[in-house]
C-alpha positions as CSV (number, residue, x, y, z in Angstrom):
1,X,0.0,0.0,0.0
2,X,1.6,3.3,-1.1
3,X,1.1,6.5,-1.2
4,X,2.8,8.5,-4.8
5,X,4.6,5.6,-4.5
6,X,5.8,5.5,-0.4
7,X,4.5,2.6,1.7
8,X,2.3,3.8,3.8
9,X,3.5,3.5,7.7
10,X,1.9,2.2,10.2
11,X,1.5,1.2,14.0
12,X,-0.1,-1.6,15.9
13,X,-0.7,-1.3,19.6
14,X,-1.1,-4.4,21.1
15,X,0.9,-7.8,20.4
16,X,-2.0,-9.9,21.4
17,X,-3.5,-12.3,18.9
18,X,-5.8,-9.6,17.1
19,X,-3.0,-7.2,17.0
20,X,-0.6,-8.7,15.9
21,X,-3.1,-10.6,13.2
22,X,-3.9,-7.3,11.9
23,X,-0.2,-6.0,11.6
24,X,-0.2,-9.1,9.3
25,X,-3.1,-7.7,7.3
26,X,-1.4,-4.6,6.8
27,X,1.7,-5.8,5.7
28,X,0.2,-8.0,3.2
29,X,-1.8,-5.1,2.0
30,X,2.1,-3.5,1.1
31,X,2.2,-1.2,4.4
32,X,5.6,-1.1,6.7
33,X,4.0,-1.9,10.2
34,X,5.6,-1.9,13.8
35,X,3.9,-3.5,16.3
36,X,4.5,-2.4,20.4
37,X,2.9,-4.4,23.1
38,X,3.4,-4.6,27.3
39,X,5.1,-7.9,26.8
40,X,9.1,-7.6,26.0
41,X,9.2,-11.4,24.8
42,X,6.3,-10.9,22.6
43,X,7.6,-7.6,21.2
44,X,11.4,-9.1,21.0
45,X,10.3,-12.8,19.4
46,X,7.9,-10.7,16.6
47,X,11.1,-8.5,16.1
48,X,13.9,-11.6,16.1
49,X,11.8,-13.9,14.4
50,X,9.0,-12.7,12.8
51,X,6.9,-14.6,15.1
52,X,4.2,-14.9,18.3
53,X,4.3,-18.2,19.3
54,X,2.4,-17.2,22.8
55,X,-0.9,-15.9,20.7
56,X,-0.5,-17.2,17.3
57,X,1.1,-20.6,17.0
58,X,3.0,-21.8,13.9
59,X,2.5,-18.6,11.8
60,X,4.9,-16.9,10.2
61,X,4.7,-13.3,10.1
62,X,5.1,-11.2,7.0
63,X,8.4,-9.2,6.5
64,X,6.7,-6.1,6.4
65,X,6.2,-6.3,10.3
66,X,8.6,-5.4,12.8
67,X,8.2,-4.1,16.6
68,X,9.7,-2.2,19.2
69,X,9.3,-1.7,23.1
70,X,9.3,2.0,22.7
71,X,5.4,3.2,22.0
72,X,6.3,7.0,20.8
73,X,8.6,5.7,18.7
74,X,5.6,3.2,17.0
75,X,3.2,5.9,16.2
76,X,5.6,8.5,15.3
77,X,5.6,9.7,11.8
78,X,3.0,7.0,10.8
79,X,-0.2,7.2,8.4
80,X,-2.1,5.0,10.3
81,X,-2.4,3.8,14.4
82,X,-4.0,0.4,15.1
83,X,-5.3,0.3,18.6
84,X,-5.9,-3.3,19.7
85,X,-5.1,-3.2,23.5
86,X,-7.6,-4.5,25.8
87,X,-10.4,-2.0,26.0
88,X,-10.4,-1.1,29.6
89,X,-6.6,-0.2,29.3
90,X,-6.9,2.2,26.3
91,X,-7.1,5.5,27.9
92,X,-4.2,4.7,29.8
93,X,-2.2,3.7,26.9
94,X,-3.5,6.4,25.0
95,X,-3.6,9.4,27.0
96,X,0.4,9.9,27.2
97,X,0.6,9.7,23.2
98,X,-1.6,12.8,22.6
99,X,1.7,14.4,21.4
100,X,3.3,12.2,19.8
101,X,1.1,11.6,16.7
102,X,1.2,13.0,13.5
103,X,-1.8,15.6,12.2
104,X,-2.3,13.1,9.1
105,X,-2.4,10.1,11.4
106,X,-6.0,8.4,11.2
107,X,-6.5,5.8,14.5
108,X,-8.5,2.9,14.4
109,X,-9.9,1.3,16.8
110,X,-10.1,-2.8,16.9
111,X,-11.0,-3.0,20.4
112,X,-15.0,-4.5,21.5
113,X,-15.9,-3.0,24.8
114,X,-17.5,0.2,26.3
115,X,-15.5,1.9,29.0
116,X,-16.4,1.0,32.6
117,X,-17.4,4.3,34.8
118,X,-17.9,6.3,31.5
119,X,-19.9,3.8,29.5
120,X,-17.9,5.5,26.6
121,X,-17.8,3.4,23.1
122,X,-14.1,3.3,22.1
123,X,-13.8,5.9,19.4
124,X,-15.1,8.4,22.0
125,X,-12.3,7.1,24.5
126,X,-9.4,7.0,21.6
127,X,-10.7,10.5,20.3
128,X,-10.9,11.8,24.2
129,X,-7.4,10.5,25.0
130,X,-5.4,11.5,22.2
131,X,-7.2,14.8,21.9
132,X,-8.0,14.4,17.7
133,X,-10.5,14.9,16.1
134,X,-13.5,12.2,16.0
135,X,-12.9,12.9,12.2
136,X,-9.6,10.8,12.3
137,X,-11.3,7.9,14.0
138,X,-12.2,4.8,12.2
139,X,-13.5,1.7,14.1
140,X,-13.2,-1.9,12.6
141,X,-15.8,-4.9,13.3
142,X,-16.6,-8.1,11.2
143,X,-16.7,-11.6,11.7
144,X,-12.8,-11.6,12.1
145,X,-11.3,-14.3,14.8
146,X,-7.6,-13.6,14.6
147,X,-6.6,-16.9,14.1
148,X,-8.4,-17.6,10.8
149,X,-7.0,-14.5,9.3
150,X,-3.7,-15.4,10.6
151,X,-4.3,-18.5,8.5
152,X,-5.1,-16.1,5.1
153,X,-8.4,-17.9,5.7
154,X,-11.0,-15.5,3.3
155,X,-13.0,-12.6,5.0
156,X,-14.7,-9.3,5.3
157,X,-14.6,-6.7,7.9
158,X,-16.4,-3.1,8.2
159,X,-14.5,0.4,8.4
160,X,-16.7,2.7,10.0
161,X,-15.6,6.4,10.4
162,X,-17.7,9.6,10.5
163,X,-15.1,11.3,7.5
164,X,-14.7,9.1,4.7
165,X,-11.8,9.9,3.5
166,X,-10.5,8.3,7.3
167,X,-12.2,5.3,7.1
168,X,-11.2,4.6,3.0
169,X,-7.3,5.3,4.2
170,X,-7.8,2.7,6.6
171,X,-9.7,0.8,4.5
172,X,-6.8,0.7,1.5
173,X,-4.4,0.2,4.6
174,X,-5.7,-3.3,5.2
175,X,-7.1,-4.8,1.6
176,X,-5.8,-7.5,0.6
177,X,-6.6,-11.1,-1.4
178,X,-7.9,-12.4,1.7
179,X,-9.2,-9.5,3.8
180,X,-11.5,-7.5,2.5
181,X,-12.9,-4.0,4.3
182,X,-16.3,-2.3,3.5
183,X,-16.6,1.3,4.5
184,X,-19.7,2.3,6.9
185,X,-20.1,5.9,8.3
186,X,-22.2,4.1,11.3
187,X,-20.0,4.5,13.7
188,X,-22.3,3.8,16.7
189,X,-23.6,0.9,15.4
190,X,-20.5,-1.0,14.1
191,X,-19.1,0.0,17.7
192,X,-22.3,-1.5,19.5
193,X,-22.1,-4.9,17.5
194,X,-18.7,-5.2,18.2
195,X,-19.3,-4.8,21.7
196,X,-22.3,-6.4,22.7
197,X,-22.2,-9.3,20.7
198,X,-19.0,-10.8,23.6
199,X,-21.7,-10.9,25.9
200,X,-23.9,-12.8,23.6
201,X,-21.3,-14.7,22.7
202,X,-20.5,-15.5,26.8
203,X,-24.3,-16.6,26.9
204,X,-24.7,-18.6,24.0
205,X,-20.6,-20.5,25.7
206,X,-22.3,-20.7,29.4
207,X,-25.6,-22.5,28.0
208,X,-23.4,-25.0,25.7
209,X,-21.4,-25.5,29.0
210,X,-24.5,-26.7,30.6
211,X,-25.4,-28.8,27.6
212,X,-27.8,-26.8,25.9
213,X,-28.0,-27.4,22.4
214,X,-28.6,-25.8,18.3
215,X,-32.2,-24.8,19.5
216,X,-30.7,-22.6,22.7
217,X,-28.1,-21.4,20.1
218,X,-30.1,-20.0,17.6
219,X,-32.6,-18.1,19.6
220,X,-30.1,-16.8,21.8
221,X,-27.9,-15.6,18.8
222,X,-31.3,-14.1,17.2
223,X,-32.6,-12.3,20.3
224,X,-29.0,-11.1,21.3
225,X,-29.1,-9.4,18.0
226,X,-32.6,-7.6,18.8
227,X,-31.1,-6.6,22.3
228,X,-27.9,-5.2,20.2
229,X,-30.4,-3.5,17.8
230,X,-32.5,-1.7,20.3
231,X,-29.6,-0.6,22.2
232,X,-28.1,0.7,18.8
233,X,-31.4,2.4,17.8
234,X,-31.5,4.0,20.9
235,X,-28.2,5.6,20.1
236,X,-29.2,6.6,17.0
237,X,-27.4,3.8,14.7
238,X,-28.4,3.1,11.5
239,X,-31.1,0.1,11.5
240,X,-28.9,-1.7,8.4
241,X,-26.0,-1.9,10.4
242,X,-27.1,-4.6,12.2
243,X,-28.2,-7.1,9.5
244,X,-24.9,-6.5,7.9
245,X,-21.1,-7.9,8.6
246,X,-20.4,-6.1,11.7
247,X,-23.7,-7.1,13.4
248,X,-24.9,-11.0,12.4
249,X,-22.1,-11.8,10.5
250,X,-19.6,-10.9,13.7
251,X,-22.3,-12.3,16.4
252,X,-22.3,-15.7,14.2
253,X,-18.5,-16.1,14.3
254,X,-18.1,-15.2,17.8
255,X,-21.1,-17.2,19.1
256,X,-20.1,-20.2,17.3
257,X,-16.3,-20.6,17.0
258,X,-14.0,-22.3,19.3
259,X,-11.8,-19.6,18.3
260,X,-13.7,-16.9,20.4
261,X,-12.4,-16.0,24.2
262,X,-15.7,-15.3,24.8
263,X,-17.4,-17.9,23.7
264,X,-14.4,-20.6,25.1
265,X,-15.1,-18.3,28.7
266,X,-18.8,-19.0,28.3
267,X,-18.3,-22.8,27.8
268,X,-15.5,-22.8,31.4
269,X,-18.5,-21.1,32.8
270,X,-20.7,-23.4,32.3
271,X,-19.1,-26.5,32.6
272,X,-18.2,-25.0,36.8
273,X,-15.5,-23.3,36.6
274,X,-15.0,-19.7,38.6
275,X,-14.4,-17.0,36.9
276,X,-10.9,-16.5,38.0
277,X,-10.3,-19.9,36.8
278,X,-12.3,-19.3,33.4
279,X,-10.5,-16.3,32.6
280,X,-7.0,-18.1,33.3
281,X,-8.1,-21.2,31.1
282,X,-9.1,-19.0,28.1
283,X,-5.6,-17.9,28.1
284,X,-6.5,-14.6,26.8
285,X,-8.5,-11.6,27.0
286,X,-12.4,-12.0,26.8
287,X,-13.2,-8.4,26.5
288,X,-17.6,-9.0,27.3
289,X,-16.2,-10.2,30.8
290,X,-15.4,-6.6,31.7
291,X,-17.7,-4.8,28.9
292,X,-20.9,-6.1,30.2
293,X,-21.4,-4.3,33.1
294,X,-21.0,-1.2,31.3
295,X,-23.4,-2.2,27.8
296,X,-25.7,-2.8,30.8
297,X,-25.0,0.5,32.6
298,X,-25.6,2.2,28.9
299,X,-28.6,0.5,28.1
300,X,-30.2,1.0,32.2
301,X,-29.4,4.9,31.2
302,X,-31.5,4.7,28.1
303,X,-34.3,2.7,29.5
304,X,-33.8,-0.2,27.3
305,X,-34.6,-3.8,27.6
306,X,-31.5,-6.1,27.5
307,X,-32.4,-9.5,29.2
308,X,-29.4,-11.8,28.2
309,X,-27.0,-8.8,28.7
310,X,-28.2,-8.6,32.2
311,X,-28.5,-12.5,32.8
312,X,-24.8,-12.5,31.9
313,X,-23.8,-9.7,34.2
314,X,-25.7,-11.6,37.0
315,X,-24.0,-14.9,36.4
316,X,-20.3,-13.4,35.8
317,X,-20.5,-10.4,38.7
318,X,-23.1,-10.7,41.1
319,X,-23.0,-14.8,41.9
320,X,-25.9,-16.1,39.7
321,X,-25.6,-19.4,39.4
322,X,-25.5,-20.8,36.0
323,X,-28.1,-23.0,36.3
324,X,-30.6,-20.1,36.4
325,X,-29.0,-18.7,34.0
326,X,-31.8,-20.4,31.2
327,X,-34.8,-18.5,32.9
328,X,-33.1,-15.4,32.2
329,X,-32.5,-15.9,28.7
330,X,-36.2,-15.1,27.9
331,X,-37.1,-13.6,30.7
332,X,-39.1,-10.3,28.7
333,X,-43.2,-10.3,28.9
334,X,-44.9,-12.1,26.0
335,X,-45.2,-10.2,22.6
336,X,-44.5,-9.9,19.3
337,X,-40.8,-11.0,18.0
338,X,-40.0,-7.9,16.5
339,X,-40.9,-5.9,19.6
């Protein structure tokens, strides 16, 4: 990827499995990438050996990514700024970097979560903490489990952003035979489904845990997506969002692969494990854990209706046991399905 004929730069942040997948992407879509993480044998191995054994297992990384243990150094002078840190962490990663960016940077957000205590979506937390523009924010959500792309396994993502020119830079940034980004200028709704559909995802894991089966799995998946919906309408998303890649076609992959943290949390869950020991058994982060409690908090504050949501946050936080956790599913007065 070039610009009059100069690879485009760019920065990763985060040398977990997503981003250091998606530093992949951009290399094979012809950018020079550096990745930084918290982990200094993560960062050195990726440098050394063009490898991440800890997250991604028997890939090889492309020779277009590189990384470094020095953050300002990553996002300095670069075109574009991947944030893929877990979501609860990004203002604190952030916040120091406000002056160390250049003015033609876009930042995109990969992170799923809303911000506990602010119930902020991420692009409001990355455009808060680094002081830009929401202009020069781009968010990213699709049906896109890390290790599949890592793979060069086919796929299609969404690039949302409120300035199109931001999210088509990001979206030329990351094209490539085997990843392929539409633009969206829904920003609130690509963030939502990216979001909410972990805690789906948690109760679809925790019901298969308990043995539940395809029937549980489907209606849980379907109504999760009318809980998303409502909460994204309520915000003032656009009603075809949700339908679309970012909305079923993420909830579907994250619901149903083995792939998924949140899904593989669900299942610990279920089958009796603590949450302590769930979280330590997924081996990674599981971002609706954390994020429920706030898509909660948000939807409590605008007065809508999100049953699974809050049977999740019961059974994770406030010592539900799973068992009940089927009553819950359900648990709105009788009425029409679209209602």
């Amino acid at each position: 990827m070039t610009t009059q004929g100069v690879p485009l730069r760019a920065a990763v942040l985060g040398s977990g499995s997503w981003g250091t997948t998606f530093a992949a992407v951009m290399a094979d879509a012809g950018c020079d990438v550096t990745v930084w993480g918290r982990d200094a044998a993560t960062v050195d191995e990726i440098a050394r050996d063009g490898r991440n054994t800890r997250y991604l297992p028997g890939i090889d990384l492309p020779a277009g990514v590189t990384a470094t243990h020095d953050v300002r150094a990553a996002v300095a002078d670069v075109d574009v700024v991947a944030v893929a840190v877990p979501s609860q962490r990004a203002r604190d990663v952030l916040a120091p970097l406000a002056d160390a960016l250049s003015p033609r940077a876009a930042v995109v957000s990969l992170m799923k979560g809303v911000e506990l205590g602010t119930d902020q979506r991420m692009s409001e937390v990355v455009a808060q903490s680094l002081g830009i523009a929401p202009a020069r924010v781009a968010v990213l959500s699709g049906p896109n489990l890390a290790r599949e792309i890592a793979l060069r396994q086919p796929t299609a993502t969404v690039v949302a952003s409120t300035d199109d020119a931001t999210a088509r830079l990001v979206a030329r940034a990351c094209a490539s035979s085997y990843f392929r980004p539409y633009t969206n200028p829904d920003v609130v709704g690509v963030e939502l489904c990216g979001a909410v559909k972990n805690v789906i995802a948690l109760a679809v894991g925790i019901s298969q845990g308990r043995g539940m089966g395809f029937n549980t799995m489907a209606t849980v998946i379907t109504r999760g997506l009318v809980e998303i919906t409502r909460l994204g309408l309520a915000l003032g998303a656009d009603a075809e969002t949700f339908p679309g890649l970012a909305g079923m076609g993420d909830l579907m992959a994250t619901c149903a692969s083995p792939d998924s943290r949140n899904h593989t949390l669900g299942v610990h869950l279920g089958r009796g494990m603590t949450l302590d020991a769930a979280v330590v058994a997924t081996g990674g982060t599981a971002e609706g854990v954390k994020s429920c409690r706030s898509v909660l908090e948000l939807a409590t504050s605008l007065g809508v209706e999100m049953p699974i949501t809050s049977a999740v946050v019961r059974v994770l936080h406030e010592g539900l046991p799973v068992d009940d956790l089927a009553g819950l599913l359900l648990a709105r007065p009788h009425r029409a399905e679209g209602v």
